[in-house]
Every structure is written in structure tokens, then in C-alpha cells.
C-alpha positions as CSV (number, residue, x, y, z in Angstrom):
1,X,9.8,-43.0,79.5
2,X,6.8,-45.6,80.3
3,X,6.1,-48.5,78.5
4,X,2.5,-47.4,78.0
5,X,3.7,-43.9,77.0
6,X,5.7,-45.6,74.0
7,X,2.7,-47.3,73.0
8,X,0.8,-44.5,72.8
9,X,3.6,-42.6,70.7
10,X,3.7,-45.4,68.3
11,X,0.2,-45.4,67.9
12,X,0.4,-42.1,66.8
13,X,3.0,-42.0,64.6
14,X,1.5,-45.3,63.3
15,X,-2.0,-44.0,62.9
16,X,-0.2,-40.7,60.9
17,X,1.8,-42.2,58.3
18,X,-1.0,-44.4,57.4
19,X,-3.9,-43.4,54.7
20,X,-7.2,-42.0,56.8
21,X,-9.3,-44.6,55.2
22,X,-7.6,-47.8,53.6
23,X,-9.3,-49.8,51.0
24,X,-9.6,-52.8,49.3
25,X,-10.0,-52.6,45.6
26,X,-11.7,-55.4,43.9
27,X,-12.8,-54.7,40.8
28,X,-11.6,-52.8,37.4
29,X,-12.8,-49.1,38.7
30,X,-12.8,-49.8,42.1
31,X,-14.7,-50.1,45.2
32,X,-17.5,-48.6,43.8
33,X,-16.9,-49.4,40.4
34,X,-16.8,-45.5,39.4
35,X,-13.3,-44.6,40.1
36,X,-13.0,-42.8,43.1
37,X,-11.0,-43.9,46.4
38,X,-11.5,-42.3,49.7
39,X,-7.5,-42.6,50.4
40,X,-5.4,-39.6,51.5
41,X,-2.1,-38.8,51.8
42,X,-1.0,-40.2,48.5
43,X,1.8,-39.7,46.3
44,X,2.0,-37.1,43.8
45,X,5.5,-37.1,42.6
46,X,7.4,-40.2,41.5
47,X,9.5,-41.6,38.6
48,X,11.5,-44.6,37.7
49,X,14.0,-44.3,40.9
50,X,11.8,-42.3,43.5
51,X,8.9,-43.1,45.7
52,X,9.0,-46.6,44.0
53,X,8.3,-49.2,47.1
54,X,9.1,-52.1,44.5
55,X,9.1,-53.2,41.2
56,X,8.1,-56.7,40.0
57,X,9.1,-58.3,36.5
58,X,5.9,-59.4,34.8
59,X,6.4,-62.5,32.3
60,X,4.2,-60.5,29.1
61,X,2.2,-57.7,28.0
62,X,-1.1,-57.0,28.7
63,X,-3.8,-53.9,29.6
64,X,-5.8,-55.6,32.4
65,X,-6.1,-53.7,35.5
66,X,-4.7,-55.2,38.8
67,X,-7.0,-55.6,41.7
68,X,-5.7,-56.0,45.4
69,X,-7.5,-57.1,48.7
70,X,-5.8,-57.6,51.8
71,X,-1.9,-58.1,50.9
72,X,-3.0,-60.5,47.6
73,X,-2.7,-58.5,44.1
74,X,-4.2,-60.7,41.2
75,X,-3.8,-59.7,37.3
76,X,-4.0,-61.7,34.3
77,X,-1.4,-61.7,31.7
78,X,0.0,-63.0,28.7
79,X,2.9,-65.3,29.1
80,X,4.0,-66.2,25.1
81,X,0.8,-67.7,24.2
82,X,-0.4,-68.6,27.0
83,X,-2.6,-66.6,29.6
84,X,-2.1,-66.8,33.2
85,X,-3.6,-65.5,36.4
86,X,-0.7,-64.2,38.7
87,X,-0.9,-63.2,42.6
88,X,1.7,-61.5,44.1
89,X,1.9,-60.1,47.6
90,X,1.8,-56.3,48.8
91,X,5.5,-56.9,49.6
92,X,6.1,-57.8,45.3
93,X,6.4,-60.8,45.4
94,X,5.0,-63.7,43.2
95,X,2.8,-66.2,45.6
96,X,1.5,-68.0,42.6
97,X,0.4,-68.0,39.1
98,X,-2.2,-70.6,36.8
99,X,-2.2,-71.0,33.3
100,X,-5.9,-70.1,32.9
101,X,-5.6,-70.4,28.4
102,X,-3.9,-70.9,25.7
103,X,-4.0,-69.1,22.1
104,X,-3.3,-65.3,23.3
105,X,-4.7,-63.4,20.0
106,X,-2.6,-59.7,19.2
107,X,-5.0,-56.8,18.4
108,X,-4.2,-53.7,16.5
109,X,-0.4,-54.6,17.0
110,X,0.2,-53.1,20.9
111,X,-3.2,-52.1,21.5
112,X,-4.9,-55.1,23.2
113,X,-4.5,-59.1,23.5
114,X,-6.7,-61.8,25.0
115,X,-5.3,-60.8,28.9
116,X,-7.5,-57.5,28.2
117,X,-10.2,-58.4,30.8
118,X,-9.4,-57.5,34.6
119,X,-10.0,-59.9,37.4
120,X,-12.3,-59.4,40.2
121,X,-11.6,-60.4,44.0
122,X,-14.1,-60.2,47.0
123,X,-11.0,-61.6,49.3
124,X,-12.0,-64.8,49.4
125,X,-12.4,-65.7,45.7
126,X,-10.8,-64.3,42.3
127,X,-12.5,-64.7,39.4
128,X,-10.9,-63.7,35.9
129,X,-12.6,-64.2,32.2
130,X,-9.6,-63.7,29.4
131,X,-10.5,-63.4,25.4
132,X,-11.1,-67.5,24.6
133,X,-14.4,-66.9,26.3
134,X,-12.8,-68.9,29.8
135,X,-14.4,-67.8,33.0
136,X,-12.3,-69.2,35.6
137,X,-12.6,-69.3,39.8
138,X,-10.1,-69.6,41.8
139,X,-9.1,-69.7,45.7
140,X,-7.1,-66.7,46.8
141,X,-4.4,-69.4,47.5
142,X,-4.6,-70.4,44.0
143,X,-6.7,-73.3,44.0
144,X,-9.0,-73.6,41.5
145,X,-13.0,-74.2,41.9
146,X,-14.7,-74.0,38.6
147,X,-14.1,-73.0,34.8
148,X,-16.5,-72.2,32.2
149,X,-16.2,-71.9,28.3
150,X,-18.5,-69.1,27.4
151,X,-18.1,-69.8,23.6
152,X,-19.3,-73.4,24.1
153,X,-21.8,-72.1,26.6
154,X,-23.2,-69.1,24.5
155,X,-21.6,-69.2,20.7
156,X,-18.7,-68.6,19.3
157,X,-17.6,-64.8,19.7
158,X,-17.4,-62.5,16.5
159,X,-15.6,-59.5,17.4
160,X,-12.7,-57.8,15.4
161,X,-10.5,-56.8,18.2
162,X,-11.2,-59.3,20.8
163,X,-13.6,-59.9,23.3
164,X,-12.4,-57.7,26.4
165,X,-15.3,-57.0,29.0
166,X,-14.5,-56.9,32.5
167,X,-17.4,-58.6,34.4
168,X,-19.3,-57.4,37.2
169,X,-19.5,-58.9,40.4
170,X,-22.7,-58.3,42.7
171,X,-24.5,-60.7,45.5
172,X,-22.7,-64.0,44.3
173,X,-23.2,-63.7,41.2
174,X,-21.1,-62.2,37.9
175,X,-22.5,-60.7,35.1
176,X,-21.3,-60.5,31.5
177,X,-21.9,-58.7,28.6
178,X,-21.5,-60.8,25.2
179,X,-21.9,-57.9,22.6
180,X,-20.5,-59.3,19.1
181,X,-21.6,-60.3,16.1
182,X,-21.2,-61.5,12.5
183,X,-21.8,-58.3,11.0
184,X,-25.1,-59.3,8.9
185,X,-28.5,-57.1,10.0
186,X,-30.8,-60.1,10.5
187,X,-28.0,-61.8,13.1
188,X,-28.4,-60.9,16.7
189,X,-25.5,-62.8,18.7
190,X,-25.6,-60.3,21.9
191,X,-26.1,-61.1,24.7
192,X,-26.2,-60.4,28.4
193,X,-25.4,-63.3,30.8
194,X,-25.4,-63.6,34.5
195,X,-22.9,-66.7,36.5
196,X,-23.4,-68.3,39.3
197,X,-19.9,-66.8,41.4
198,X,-19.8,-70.0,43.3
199,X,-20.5,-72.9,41.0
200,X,-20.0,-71.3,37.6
201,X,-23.7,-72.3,36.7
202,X,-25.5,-70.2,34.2
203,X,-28.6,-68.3,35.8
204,X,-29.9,-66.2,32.6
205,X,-29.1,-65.2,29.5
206,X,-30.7,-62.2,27.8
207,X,-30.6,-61.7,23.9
208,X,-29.6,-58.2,23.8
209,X,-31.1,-56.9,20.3
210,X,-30.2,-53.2,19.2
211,X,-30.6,-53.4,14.8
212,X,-26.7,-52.5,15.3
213,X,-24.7,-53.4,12.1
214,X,-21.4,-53.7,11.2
215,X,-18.7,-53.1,13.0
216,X,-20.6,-51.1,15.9
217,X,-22.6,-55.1,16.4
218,X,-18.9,-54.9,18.0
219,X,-18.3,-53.5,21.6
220,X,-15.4,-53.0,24.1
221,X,-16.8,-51.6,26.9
222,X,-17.3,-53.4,30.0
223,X,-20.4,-52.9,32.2
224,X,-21.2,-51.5,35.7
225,X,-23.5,-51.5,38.6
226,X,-25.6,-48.8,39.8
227,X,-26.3,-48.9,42.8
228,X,-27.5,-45.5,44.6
229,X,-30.4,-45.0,46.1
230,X,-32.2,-48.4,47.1
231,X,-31.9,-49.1,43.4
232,X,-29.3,-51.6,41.9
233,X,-29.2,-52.7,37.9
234,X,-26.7,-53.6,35.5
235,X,-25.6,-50.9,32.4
236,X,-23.9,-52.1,29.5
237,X,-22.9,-50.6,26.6
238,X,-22.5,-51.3,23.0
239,X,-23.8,-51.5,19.5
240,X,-25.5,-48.0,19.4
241,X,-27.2,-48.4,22.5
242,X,-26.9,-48.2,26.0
243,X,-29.1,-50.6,28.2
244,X,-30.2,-51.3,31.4
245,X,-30.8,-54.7,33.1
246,X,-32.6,-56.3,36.0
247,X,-29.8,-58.2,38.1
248,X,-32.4,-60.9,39.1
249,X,-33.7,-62.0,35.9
250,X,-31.8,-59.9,33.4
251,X,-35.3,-57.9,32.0
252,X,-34.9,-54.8,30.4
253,X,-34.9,-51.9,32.7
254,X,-34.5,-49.2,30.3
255,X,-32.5,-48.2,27.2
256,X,-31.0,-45.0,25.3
257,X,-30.4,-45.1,21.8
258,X,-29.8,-41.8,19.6
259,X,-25.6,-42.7,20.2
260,X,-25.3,-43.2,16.8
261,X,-28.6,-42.8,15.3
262,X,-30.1,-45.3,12.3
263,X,-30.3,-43.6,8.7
264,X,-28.2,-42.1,5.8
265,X,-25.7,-40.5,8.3
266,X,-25.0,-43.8,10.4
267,X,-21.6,-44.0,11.5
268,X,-20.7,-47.8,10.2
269,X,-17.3,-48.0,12.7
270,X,-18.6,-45.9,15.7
271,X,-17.7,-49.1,18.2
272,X,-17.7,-48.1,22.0
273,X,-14.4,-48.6,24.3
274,X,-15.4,-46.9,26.6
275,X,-17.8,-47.4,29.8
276,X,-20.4,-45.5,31.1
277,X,-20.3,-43.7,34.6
278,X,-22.5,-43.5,37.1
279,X,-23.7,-41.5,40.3
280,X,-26.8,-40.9,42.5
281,X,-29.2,-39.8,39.9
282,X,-27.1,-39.7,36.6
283,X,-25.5,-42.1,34.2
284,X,-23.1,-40.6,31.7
285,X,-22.6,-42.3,28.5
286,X,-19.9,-42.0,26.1
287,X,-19.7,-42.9,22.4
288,X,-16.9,-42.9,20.2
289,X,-14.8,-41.0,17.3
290,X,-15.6,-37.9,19.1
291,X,-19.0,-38.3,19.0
292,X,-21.6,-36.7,21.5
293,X,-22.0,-37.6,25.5
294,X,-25.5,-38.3,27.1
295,X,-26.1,-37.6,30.5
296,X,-29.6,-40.0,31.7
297,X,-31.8,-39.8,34.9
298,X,-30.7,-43.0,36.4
299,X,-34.5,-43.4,38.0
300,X,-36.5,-43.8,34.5
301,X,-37.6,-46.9,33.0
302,X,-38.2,-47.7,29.5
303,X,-37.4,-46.3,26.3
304,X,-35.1,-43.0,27.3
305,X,-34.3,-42.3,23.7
306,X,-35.7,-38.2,23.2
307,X,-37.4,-38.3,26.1
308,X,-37.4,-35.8,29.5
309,X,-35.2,-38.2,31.2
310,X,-32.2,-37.4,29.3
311,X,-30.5,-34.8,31.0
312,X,-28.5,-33.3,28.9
313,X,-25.9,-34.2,25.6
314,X,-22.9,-32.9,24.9
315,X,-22.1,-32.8,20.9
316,X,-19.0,-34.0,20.7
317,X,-15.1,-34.4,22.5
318,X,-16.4,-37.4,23.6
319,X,-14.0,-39.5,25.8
320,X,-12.8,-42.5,23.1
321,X,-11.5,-45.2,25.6
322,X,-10.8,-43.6,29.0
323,X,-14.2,-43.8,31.3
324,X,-15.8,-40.9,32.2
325,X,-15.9,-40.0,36.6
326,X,-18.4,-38.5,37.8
327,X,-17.6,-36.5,41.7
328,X,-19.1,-33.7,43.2
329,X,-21.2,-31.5,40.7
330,X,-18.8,-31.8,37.8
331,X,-18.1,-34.5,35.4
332,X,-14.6,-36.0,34.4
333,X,-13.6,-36.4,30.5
334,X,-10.1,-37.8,29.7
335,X,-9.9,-37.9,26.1
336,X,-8.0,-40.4,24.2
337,X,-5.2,-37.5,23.1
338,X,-4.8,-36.2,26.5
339,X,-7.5,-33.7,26.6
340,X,-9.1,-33.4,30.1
341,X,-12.7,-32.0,29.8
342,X,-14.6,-31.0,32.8
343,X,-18.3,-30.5,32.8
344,X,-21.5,-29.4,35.0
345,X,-23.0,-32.2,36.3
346,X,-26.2,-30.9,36.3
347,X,-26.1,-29.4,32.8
348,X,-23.3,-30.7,30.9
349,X,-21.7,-27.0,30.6
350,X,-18.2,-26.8,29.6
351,X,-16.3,-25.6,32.5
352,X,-12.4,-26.0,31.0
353,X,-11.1,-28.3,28.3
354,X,-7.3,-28.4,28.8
355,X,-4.6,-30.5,27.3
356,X,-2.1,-32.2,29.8
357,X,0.1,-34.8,27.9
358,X,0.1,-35.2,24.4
359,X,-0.2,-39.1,24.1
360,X,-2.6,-42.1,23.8
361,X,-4.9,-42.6,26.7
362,X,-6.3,-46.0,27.4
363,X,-6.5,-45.9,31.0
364,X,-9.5,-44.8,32.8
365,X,-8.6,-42.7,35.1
366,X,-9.1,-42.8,39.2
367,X,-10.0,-39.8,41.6
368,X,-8.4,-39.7,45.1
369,X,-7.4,-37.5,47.6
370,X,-8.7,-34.6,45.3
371,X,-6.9,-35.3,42.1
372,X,-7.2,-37.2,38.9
373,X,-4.8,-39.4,37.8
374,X,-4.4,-39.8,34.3
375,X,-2.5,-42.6,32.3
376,X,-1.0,-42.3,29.3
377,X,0.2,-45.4,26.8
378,X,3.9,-44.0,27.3
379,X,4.1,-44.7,31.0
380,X,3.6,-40.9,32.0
381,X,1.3,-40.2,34.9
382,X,-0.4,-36.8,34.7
383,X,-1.7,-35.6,38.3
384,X,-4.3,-33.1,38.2
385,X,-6.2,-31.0,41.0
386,X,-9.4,-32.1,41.0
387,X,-12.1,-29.6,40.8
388,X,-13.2,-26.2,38.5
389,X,-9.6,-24.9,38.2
390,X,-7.1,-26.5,35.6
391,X,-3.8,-26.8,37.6
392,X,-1.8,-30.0,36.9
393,X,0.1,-31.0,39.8
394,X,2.9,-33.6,38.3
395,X,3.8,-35.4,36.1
396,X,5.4,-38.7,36.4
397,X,7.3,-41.0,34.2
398,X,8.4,-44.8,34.4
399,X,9.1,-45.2,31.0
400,X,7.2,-48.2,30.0
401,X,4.1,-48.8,28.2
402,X,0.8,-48.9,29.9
403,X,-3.1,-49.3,29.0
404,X,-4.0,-50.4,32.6
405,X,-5.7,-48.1,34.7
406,X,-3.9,-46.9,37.8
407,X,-5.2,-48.8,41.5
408,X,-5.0,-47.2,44.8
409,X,-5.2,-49.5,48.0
410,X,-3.8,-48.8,51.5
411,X,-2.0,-46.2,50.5
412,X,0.2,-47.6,47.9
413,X,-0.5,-46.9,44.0
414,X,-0.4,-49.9,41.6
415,X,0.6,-49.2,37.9
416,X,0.5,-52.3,35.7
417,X,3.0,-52.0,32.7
418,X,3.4,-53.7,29.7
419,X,6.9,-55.2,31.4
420,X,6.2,-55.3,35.2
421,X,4.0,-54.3,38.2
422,X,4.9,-51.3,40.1
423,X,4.3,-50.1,43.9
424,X,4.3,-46.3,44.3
425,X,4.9,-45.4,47.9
């Protein structure tokens, strides 16, 4: 046989074991920050001894969500009480890791600690903000460029469970939301900030005022772009409301209230965990407790509350901690208990609510290749068929705890446990 005819074999069998469309994914919930991947060909099946490419020893517990550009994965993570920013290579192995704080804070015994926040990469750059309030940036080779105290920058944080926002990266710049508070009626600490990527400067700060009280002054979400459309803005969510910002000078774009509604029948602990979703047209926000599920018009301005642009609201089963996804015409609900509940995009209709595995969710959950992926705390990975038909496809078991949600990126799938980070190949 010809040289050139083994090249072009190769090439072939190259170009077929290899995902039709590889990605990077830099942030929390991806790409797009909703989610989904546009990988194929990816495992359905594994456990603790098959279709495991590698497994790498972490040095402590913590729910942040990898992220992975090139052949760099970066996570944070409790070490004792310290809290570190680790890179390892595609290949598992540790390239480097930076004490980034000091004072890791428990919360809720296993639920959380102050490694809760996931990085953010654009390839060039990671950035990672842990529960002190320290926004660090660093090189991708681990040399560090700036670091910011948002407590001394902002005020001290107030927050029962810890602060644990993911922020958003967009054009240079990284946005945060600061939603806390003292619990008093007449104190508004919230805020909304936006960073400078490069320098660390500050560029706005927006009081974010809601009347919110008690506990709910308290929020764990993180926020996210939308961007569809010509249109880009911030969301964020928390403290009964869900609000919309301009990225350029962080004015109020719109808002929804009505999540947990002022009066004799407001909810005192109805805190939000988890994030909204969006896609072209449509935002869909969560509350909490099994509260109810708005779906907005992602176009409108101003005060959304009971108005046209609300789409439609679904009364309760709403999704406690995982985020919603939002692909195709239906909607994506994994419950905290395992429930999966899929709805009409364009009218919120019920189209199955089925159980898959009876266990804590804290994950969010990632669509790819036509199935969900959801993660339970006990390690177990349900794979479902995406789409109107309940049919679960696998299930798949490590055997060690996990809140992080699952990453998908050249083919391989990344599942951060409490006790080491794991290639699924």
C-alpha cells in the first residue's frame, strides 16, 4: 500500500473515532452557559472500572464544576482549610495548583463549603472567586495577574450558607452577583457588580433592591447571559425577584417579581439555588420549596411582574437546585429528588414527570448528543433520552459523592467528586 493511501486511512479512522464537533467548555453550564454541547458519540455506559480513561485523586471536597479548554482542566477546591485553584491536564495529571484562601467555611454539614463557586477560562486566562469574597486571575500556566477582596471592595457578606455564585464572563469583563444581607427590611446589601477581567478594576456596582426579607435577602444562584438575538444582558436571581441588567453600565433592564409574592402568605425561607435558563425568546425561572416556574419573553423591558410578557407559570414541582435546560420546544426540570419534569416550551404543559433515581440532586444537568445527564449526590449518573418519550438509557455509578455538574469537552466526560476528578472515555 502507498504512503499517501495510509494517510488517507488514518485520516479516516482518525476523523471517526473523534466527536463531530469538539468543544471547549469554559464556564459553569457551558459554552453557551445553558447546558447543552454539540458533542456526539459519547458515552452512555460506565462505572467505577469501565470506560474510565483516568482517575485523579483530588486533595478535598468541594461542589464546583470543572471547566477545560484545550488540554488544561482548572477547578477549585478545598484542601483542609485552605482553598486552592488546581490545573491538571487532559492526560490527569496535576500541572499546578495556588493556594488562592484560607478559612474554608462547612455548610449544612456535606452540602457546600467556600470552593462552591466554579472557575471560568477563555484559554488564555482563569479566573476563580471562592466564599472569602477573593476574585483571583491567573495565567493558564499558573501565574498569577491580579486579586481582589470583594468584602473589602463591597461589604462584608451576610449569607447563611455561604456566598457561592459563579460569575459570568462576557467581552473582558466578569460580572457578579452579591445578593445577601443582614436580614433587617430597611437593609439593602445586594448588589450587582461588574470586574474589569484584565486588571481586576471595578467598573460598576448596582444596588440591587427587591424589599426581600429574611432569609430569602439570601441567594445561591449564580447568574447568566442572554444572549440571542442581537440582544445580550445579564439575569440574576435571588431575593424574590428575578432581574435583568445592562452589561455596560449595569441599569435595570427588566424584572419579575410574583416568585414569592409580599403579604400574609410570604414564604420567610423560600431562598433560590437554583439559576434561571434561557433561550431565543424565553427565560425560565425557578423558585424554590416546590414553588411555581415562570417562563418570561426575553424581549420586554421593565416591570414584567403580571404583565403579557409572562409566558406562562407552572404552580409548583419547581426544580430546587438543579438548573432548568431549555432545547428544542420542550423544557428540562430535574428536581432535587430525582424527578425529571418535561414541559412545552411554548406553554409550560406537562408533557411527563417521571422519577429516575431516588436521591439528592445538586447538579445541573447537561444535554448532549440527545440525552440528559443527570447527577445525583450519591455518585449515580442517570442517562436519559432526550425528548417527549420517558426512556432512561443508563445508569451509572462511581460510588462517590458529587454536587458538581457533569462537563463534556472533546469527547471525554468530566465528573468532579467529592474525592477525585474523573475522565469518562
Amino acid at each position: 500500500m502507498k504512503p499517501a493511501q495510509l494517510t488517507t486511512i488514518f485520516t479516516i479512522v482518525l476523523l471517526c473515532t473523534q466527536p463531530l464537533a469538539a468543544e471547549n467548555w469554559g464556564s459553569w453550564r457551558g459554552p453557551t452557559q445553558n447546558g447543552l454541547s454539540t458533542e456526539t458519540n459519547l458515552p452512555k455506559s460506565w462505572s467505577a472500572n469501565t470506560n474510565v480513561k483516568w482517575r485523579a485523586e483530588l486533595p478535598g471536597p468541594a461542589g464546583a464544576t470543572p471547566v477545560v479548554w484545550g488540554d488544561n482542566i482548572f477547578l477549585t477546591s478545598t484542601s483542609g482549610s485552605d482553598l486552592a485553584l488546581l490545573c491538571f491536564g487532559t492526560d490527569g495529571k496535576e500541572r499546578w495548583s495556588r493556594l488562592i484562601g484560607k478559612g474554608n467555611k462547612d455548610a449544612r454539614g456535606d452540602e457546600g463549603n467556600s470552593a462552591s463557586p466554579s472557575p471560568i477560562t477563555d484559554g488564555v486566562h482563569v479566573w476563580a472567586f471562592i466564599g472569602t469574597g477573593k476574585l483571583v486571575c491567573y495565567t493558564i500556566d499558573g501565574t498569577l495577574v491580579w486579586e481582589a477582596d470583594l468584602q473589602q471592595r463591597y461589604g462584608k457578606f451576610d449569607i447563611a450558607f455561604g456566598m457561592s455564585a459563579t460569575p459570568v464572563l462576557h467581552d473582558n469583563r466578569l460580572f457578579v452577583q452579591l445578593i445577601h444581607g443582614d436580614g433587617k427590611p430597611e437593609t439593602q446589601e445586594a448588589m450587582v457588580v461588574a470586574v474589569d477581567a484584565a486588571t481586576g478594576e471595578p467598573l460598576w456596582a448596582t444596588e440591587r433592591v427587591t424589599g426581600a426579607s429574611r432569609e430569602n435577602e439570601h441567594s445561591y444562584a449564580s447568574p447568566m447571559l442572554y444572549q440571542f438575538g442581537g440582544m445580550t444582558y445579564l439575569i440574576t436571581h435571588g431575593a424574590d425577584y428575578t432581574i435583568a441588567y445592562s452589561l455596560t453600565d449595569g441599569k435595570e433592564k427588566w424584572r419579575l417579581g410574583g416568585l414569592n409574592p409580599q403579604g400574609q402568605s410570604y414564604h420567610p425561607t423560600l431562598r433560590f439555588v437554583s439559576s434561571p435558563a434561557a433561550a431565543e425568546g424565553i427565560i425560565v425561572c425557578p423558585t424554590a420549596k416546590n414553588g411555581p416556574v415562570f417562563a418570561v419573553d426575553a424581549s420586554k423591558t421593565g416591570d414584567l411582574t403580571d404583565s403579557e410578557a409572562v409566558l406562562w407559570v407552572r404552580e409548583d414541582n419547581t426544580p430546587d437546585v438543579p438548573s432548568p435546560i431549555i432545547h428544542g420546544d420542550l423544557v428540562y426540570l430535574c428536581r432535587e429528588n430525582g424527578m425529571l419534569l418535561v414541559l412545552e416550551r411554548e406553554t409550560g404543559e406537562q408533557v411527563y414527570m417521571e422519577r429516575t433515581h431516588s436521591h439528592r440532586h445538586r447538579a445541573s444537568p447537561v444535554l448532549a448528543d440527545d440525552h440528559l445527564y443527570l447527577t445525583a449526590r450519591d455518585g449515580k449518573v442517570t442517562v436519559v433520552k432526550a425528548g417527549r418519550d420517558f426512556e432512561i438509557v443508563s445508569q451509572n455509578d462511581i460510588g462517590e459523592t458529587t454536587s458538581a455538574s457533569p462537563v463534556i469537552s472533546n469527547g471525554v466526560i468530566y465528573l468532579r467528586t467529592f474525592d477525585a476528578l474523573w475522565a469518562i472515555q
